[in-house]
ChimeraX commands (.cxc) that place a marker at each C-alpha (Angstrom):
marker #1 position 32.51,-63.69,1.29 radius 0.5
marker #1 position 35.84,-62.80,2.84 radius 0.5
marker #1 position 38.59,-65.84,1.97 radius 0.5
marker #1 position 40.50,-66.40,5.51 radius 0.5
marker #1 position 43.78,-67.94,4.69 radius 0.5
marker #1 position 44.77,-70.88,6.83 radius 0.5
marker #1 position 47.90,-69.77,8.74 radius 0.5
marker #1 position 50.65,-72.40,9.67 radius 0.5
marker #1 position 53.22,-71.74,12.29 radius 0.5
marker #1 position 56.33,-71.97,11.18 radius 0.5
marker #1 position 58.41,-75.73,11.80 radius 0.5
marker #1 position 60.89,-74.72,14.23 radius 0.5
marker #1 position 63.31,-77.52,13.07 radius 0.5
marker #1 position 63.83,-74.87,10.20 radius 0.5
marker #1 position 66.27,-72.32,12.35 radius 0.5
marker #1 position 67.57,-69.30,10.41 radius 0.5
marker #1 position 71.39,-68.27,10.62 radius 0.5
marker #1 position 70.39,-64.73,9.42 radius 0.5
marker #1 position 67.20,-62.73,9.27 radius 0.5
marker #1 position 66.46,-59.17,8.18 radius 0.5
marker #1 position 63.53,-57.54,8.26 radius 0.5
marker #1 position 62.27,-54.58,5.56 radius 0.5
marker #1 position 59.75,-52.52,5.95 radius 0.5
marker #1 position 57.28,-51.76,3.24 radius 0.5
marker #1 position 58.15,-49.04,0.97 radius 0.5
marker #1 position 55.46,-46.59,-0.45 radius 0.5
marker #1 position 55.10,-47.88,-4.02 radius 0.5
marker #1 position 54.82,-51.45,-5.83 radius 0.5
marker #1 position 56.99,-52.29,-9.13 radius 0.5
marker #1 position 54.60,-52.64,-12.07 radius 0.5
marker #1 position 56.67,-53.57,-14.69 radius 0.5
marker #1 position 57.04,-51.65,-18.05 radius 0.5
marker #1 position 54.56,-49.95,-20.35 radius 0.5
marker #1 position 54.11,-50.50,-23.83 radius 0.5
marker #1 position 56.72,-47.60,-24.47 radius 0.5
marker #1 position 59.00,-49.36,-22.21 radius 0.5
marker #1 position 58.78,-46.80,-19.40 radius 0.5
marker #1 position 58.92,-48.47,-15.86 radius 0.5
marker #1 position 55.87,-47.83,-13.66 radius 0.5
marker #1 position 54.98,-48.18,-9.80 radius 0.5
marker #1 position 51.78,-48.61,-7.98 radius 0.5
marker #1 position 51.29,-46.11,-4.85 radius 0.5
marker #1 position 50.48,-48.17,-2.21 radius 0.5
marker #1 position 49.88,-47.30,1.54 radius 0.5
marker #1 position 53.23,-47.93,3.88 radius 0.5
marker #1 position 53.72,-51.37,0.97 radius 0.5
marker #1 position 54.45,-55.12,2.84 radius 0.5
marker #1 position 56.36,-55.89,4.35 radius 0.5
marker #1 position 59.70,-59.06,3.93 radius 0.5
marker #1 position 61.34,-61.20,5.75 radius 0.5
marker #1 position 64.75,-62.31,4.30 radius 0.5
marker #1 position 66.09,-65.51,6.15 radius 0.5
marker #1 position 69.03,-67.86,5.11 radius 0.5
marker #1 position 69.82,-71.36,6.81 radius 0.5
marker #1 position 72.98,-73.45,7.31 radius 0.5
marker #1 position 72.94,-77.28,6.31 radius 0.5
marker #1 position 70.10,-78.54,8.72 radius 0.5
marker #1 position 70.61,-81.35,11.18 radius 0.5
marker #1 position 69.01,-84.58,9.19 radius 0.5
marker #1 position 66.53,-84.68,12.36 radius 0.5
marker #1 position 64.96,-81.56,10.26 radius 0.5
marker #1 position 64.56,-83.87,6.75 radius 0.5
marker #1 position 60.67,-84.01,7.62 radius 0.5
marker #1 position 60.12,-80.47,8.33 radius 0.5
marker #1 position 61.98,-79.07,5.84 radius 0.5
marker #1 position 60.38,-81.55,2.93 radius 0.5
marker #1 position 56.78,-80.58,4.37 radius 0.5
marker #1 position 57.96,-76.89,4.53 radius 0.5
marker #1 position 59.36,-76.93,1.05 radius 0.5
marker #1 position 55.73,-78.70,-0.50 radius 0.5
marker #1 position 53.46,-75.81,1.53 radius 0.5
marker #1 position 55.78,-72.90,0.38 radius 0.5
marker #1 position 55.44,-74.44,-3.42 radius 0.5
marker #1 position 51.70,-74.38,-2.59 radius 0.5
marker #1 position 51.13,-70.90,-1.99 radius 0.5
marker #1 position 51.21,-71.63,2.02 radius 0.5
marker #1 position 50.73,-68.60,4.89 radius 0.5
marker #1 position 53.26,-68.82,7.80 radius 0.5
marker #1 position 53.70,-66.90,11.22 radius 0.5
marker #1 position 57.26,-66.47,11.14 radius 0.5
marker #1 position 59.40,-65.48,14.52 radius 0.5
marker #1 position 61.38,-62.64,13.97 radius 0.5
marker #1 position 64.17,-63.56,16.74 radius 0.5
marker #1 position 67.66,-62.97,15.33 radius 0.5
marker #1 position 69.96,-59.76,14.86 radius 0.5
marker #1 position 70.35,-56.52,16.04 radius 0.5
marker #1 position 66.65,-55.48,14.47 radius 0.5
marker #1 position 65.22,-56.24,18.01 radius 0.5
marker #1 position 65.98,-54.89,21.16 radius 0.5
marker #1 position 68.53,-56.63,23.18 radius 0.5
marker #1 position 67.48,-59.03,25.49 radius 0.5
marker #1 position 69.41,-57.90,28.14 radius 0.5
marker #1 position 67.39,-54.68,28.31 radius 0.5
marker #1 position 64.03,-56.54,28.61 radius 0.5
marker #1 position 64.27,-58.30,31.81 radius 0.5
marker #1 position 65.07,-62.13,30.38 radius 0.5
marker #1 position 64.60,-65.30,32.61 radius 0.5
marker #1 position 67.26,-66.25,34.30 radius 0.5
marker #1 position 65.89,-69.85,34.92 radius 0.5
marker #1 position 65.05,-71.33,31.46 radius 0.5
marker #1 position 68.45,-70.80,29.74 radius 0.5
marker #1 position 69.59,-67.89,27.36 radius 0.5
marker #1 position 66.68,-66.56,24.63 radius 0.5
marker #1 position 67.48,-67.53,21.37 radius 0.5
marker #1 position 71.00,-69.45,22.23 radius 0.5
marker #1 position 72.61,-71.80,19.30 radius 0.5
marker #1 position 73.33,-74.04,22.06 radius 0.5
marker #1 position 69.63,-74.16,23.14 radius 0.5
marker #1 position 67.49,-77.06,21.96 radius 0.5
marker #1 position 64.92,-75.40,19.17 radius 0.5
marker #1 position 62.51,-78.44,18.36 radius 0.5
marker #1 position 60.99,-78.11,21.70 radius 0.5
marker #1 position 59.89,-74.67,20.40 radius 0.5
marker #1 position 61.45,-73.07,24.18 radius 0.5
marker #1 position 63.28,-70.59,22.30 radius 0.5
marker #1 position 61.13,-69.70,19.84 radius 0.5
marker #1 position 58.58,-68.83,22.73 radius 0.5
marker #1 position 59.88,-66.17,25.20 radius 0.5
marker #1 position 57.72,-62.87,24.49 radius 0.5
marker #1 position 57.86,-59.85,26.47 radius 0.5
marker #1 position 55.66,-57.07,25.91 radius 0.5
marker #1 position 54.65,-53.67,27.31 radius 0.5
marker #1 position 50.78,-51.70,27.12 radius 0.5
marker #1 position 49.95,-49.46,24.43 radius 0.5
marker #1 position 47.40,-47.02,23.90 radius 0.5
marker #1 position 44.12,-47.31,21.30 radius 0.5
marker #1 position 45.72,-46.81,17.84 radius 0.5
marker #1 position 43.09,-46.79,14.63 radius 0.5
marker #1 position 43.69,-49.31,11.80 radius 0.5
marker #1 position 46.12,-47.37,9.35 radius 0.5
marker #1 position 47.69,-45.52,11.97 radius 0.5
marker #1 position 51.48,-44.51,11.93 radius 0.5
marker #1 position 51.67,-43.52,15.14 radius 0.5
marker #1 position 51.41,-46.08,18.68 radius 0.5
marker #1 position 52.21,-44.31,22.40 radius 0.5
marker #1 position 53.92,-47.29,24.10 radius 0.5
marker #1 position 54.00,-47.42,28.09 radius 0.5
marker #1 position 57.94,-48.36,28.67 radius 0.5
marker #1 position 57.79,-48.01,32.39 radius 0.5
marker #1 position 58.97,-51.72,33.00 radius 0.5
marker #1 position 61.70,-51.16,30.83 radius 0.5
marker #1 position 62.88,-47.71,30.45 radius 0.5
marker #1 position 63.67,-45.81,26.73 radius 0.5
marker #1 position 64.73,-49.19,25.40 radius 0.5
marker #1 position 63.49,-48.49,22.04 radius 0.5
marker #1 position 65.54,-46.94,18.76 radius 0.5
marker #1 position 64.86,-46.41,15.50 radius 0.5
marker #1 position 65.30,-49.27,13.05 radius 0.5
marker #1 position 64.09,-51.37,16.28 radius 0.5
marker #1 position 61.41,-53.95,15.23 radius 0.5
marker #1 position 58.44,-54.84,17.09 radius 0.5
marker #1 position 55.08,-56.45,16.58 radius 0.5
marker #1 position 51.25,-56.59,17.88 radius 0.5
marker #1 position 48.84,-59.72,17.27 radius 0.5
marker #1 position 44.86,-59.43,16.72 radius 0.5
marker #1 position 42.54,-62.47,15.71 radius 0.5
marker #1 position 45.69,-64.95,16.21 radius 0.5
marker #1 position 47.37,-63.34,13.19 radius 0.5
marker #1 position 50.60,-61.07,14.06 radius 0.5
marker #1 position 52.38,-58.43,12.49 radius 0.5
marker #1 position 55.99,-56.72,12.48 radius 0.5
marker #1 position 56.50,-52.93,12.31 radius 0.5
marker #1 position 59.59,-50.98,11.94 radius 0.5
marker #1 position 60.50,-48.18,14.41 radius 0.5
marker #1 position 61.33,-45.37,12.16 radius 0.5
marker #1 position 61.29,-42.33,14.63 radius 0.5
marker #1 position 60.80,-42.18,18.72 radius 0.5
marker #1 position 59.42,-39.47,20.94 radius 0.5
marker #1 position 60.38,-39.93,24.56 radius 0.5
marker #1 position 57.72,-38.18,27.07 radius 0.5
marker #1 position 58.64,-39.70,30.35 radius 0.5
marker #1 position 57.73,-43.35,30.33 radius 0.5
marker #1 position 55.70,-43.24,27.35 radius 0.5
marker #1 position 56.84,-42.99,24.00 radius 0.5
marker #1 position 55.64,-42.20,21.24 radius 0.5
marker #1 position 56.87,-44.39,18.16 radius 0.5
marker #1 position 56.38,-44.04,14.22 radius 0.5
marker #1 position 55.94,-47.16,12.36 radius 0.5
marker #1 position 56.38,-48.91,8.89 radius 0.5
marker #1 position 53.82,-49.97,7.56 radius 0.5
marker #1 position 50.66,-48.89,9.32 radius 0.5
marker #1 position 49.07,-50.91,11.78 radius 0.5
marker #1 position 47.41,-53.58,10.18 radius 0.5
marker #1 position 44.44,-53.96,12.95 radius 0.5
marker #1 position 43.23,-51.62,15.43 radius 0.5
marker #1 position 44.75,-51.40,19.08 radius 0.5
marker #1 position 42.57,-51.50,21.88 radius 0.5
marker #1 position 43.96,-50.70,25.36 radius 0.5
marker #1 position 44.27,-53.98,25.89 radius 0.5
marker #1 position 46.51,-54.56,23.19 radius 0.5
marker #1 position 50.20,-54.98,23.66 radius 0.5
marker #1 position 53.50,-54.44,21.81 radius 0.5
marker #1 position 55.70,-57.34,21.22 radius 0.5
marker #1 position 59.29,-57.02,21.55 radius 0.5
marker #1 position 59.68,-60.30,20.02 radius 0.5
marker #1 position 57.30,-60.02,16.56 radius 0.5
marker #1 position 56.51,-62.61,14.67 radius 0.5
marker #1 position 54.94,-61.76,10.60 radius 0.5
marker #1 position 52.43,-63.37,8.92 radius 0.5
marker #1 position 53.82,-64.01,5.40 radius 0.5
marker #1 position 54.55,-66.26,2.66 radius 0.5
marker #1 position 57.31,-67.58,0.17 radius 0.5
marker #1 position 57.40,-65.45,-2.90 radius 0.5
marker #1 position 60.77,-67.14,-4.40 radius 0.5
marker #1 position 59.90,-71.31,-3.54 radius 0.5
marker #1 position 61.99,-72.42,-6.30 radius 0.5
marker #1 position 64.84,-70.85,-4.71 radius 0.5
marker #1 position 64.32,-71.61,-0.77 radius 0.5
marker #1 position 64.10,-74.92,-1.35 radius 0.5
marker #1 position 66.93,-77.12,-1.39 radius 0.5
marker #1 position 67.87,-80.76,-2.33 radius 0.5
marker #1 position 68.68,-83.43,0.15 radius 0.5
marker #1 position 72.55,-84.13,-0.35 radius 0.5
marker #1 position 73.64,-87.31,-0.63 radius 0.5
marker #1 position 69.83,-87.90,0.49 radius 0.5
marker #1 position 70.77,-86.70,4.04 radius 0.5
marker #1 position 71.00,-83.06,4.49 radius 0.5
marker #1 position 69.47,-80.07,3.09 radius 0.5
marker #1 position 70.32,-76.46,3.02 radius 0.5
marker #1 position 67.63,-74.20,2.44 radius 0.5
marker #1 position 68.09,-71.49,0.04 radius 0.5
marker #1 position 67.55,-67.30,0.94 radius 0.5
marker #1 position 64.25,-67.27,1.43 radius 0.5
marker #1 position 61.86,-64.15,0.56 radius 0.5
marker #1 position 58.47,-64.23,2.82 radius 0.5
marker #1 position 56.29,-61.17,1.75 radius 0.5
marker #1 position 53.36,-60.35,4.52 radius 0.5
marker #1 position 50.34,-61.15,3.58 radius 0.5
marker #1 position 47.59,-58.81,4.53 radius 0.5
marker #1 position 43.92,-60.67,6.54 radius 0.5
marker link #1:1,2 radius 0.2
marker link #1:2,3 radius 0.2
marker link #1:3,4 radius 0.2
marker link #1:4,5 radius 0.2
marker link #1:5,6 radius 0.2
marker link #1:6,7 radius 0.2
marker link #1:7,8 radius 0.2
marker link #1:8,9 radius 0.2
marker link #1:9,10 radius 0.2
marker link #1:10,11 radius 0.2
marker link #1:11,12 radius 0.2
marker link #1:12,13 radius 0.2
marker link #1:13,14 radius 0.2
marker link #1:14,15 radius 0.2
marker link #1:15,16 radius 0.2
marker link #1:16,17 radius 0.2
marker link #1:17,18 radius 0.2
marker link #1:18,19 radius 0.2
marker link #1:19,20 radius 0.2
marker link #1:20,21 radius 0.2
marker link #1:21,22 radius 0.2
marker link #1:22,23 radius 0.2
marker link #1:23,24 radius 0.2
marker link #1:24,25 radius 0.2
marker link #1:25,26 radius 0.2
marker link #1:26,27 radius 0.2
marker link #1:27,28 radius 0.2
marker link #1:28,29 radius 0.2
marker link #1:29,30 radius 0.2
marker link #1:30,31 radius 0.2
marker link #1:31,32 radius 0.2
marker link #1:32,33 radius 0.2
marker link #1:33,34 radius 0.2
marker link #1:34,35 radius 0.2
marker link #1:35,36 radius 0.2
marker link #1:36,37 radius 0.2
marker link #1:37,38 radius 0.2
marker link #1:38,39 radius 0.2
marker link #1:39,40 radius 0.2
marker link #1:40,41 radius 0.2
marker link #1:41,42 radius 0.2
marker link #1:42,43 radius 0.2
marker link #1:43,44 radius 0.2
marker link #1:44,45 radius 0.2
marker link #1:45,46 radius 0.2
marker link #1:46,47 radius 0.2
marker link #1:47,48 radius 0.2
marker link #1:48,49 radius 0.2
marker link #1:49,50 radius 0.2
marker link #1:50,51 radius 0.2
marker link #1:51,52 radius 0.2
marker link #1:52,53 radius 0.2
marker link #1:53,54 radius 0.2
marker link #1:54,55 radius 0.2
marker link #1:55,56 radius 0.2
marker link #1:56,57 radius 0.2
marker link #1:57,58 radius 0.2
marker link #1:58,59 radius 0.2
marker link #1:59,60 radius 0.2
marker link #1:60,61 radius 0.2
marker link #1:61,62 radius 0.2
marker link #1:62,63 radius 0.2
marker link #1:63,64 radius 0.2
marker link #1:64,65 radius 0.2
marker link #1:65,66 radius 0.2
marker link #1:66,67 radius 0.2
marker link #1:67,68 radius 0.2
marker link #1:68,69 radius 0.2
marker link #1:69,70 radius 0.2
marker link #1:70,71 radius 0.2
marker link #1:71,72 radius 0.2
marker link #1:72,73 radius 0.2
marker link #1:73,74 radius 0.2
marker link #1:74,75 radius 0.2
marker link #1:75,76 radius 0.2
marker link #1:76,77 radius 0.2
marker link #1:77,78 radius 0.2
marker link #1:78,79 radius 0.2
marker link #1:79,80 radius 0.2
marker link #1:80,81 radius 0.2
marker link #1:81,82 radius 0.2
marker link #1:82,83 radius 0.2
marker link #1:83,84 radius 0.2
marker link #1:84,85 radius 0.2
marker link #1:85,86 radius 0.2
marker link #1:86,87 radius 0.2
marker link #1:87,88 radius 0.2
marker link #1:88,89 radius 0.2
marker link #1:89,90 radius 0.2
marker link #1:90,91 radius 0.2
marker link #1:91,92 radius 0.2
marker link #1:92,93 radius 0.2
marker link #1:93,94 radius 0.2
marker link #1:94,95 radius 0.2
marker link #1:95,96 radius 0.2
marker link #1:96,97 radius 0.2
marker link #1:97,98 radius 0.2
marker link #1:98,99 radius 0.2
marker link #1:99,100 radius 0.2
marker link #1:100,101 radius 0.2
marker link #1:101,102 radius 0.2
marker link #1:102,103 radius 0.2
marker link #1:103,104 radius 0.2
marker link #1:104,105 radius 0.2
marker link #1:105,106 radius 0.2
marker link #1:106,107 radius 0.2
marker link #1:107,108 radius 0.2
marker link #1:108,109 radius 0.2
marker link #1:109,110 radius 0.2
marker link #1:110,111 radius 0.2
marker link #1:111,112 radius 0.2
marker link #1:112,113 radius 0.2
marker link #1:113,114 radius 0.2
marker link #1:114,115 radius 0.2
marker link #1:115,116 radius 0.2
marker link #1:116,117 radius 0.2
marker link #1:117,118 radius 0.2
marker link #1:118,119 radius 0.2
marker link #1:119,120 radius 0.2
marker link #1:120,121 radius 0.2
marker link #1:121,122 radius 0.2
marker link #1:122,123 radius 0.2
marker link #1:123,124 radius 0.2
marker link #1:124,125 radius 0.2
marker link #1:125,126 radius 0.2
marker link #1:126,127 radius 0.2
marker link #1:127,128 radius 0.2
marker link #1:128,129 radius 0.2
marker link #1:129,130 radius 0.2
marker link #1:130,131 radius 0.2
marker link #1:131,132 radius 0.2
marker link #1:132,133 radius 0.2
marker link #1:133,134 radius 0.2
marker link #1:134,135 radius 0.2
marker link #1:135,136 radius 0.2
marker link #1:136,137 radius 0.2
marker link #1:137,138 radius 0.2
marker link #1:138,139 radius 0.2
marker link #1:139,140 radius 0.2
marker link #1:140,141 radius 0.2
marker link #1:141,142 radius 0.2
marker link #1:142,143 radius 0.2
marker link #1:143,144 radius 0.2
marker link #1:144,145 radius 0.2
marker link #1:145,146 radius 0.2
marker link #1:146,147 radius 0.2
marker link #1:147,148 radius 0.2
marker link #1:148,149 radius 0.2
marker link #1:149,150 radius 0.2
marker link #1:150,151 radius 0.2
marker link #1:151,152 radius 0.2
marker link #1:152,153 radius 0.2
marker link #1:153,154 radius 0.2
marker link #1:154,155 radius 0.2
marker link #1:155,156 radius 0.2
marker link #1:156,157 radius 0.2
marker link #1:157,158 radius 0.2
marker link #1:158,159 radius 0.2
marker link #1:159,160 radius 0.2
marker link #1:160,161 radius 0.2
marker link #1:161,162 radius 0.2
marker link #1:162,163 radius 0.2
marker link #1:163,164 radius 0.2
marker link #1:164,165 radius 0.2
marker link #1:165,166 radius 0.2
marker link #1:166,167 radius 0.2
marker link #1:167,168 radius 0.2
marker link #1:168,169 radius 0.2
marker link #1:169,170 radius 0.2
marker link #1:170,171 radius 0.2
marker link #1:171,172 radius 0.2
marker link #1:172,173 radius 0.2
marker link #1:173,174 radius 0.2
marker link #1:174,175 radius 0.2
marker link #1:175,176 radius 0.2
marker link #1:176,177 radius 0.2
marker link #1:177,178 radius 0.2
marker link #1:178,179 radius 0.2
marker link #1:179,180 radius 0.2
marker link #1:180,181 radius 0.2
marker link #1:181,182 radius 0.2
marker link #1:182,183 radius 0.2
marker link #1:183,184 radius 0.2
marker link #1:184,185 radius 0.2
marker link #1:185,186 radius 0.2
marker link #1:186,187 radius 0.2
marker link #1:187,188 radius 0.2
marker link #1:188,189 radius 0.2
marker link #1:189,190 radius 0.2
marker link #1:190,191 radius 0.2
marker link #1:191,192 radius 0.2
marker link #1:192,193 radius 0.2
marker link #1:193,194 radius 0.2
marker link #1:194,195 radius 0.2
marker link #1:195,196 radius 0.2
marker link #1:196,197 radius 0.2
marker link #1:197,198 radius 0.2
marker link #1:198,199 radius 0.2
marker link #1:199,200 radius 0.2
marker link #1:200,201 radius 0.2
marker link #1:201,202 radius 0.2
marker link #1:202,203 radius 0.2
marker link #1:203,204 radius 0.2
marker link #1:204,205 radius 0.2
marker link #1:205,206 radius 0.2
marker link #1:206,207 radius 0.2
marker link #1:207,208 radius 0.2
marker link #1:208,209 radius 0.2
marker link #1:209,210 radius 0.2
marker link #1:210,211 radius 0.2
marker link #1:211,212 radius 0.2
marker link #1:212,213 radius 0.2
marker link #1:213,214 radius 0.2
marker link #1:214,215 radius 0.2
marker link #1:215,216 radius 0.2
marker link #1:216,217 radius 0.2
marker link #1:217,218 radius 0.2
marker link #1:218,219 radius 0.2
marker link #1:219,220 radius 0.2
marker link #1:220,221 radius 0.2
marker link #1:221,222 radius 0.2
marker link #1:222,223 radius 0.2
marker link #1:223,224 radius 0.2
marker link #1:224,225 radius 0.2
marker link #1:225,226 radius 0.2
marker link #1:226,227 radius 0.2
marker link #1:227,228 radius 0.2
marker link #1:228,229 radius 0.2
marker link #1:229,230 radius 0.2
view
């Protein structure tokens, strides 16, 4: 029997001020041996992180950031947005609405979840599970896409984030090289997400969360979200 994590979706009372995205590295820190050497596990394209940092949160947050603090304490699995910083393309280059305010604006309201929402994409070709390699069709957007870009695909309501590490431009296709590997197979139905979101969870708890000052506000500490593979 295969245990299926619940996933929660991330409060989005809880905004970030700062988010950066790494990309799995190759091996795994094991520790020391008994002769005090330092070892590493090889492990396929690693997992991914999310690092994310908050200011002091309005006190209209109090309730999601207590219930957030308990489920990250508890071992929890989150879908986390990945919408801040110069990680993702620009907005400006994808075609934004003009009608339903800026993307991601601190002015914007973010309880409503509007700005946590807006998700353009663009077809990709079939791609095998543990493939490096995804041939994007850009022809609604143009070359828009760099190394060190991140993007994202979803299958079976989970969702994943990929760093662009190299690009091949062929015309309006191109061809992109991602870490890690793709978690699920693409179908040609599939599409890339501009605006990824990873599913991950809280390896440092004691550290993200924060007291309530003066029982009123909170700042959450740096937090550390590792993906979690399903």
């Amino acid at each position: 029997m295969v245990y299926v994590p619940k996933v929660f979706t991330w409060r989005p009372q809880l905004v970030p001020k700062s988010q950066l995205f790494v990309a799995g590295g190759s091996s795994t820190a094991g520790g020391l041996t008994l002769s005090g050497v330092s070892s590493e596990t090889l492990s396929i394209g690693g997992r991914s992180s999310l690092l994310m940092s908050f200011n002091t949160l309005k006190r209209e947050a109090n309730a999601a950031a207590s219930w957030t603090y308990s489920r990250v304490r508890n071992g929890a699995v989150f879908c986390i947005p990945i919408r801040l910083g110069d990680q993702l393309v620009p907005a400006a280059l994808l075609d934004p609405p003009t009608t339903d305010g800026i993307p991601w604006a601190n002015a914007q309201p973010w309880a409503t979840g509007e700005n946590w929402e807006w998700n353009p994409t663009a077809p990709v070709t079939a791609a095998s599970r543990g493939a490096v390699e995804v041939t994007v069709d850009l022809s609604d957007y143009g070359q828009v896409i760099e190394p060190g870009h991140v993007v994202g695909f979803s299958d079976g309501g989970y969702r994943f984030a990929h760093m662009v590490m190299d690009v091949e431009a062929d015309g309006d296709d191109a061809t992109l090289t991602l870490e890690p590997p793709l978690r699920r197979a693409l179908t040609s139905e599939s599409r890339l997400q501009f605006r990824p979101s990873i599913t991950a969870m809280c390896v440092n708890p004691d550290a993200f969360a924060g007291a309530f000052e003066y029982g009123r506000y909170t700042t959450p500490g740096q937090g550390q979200f590792v993906e979690v593979l399903v």
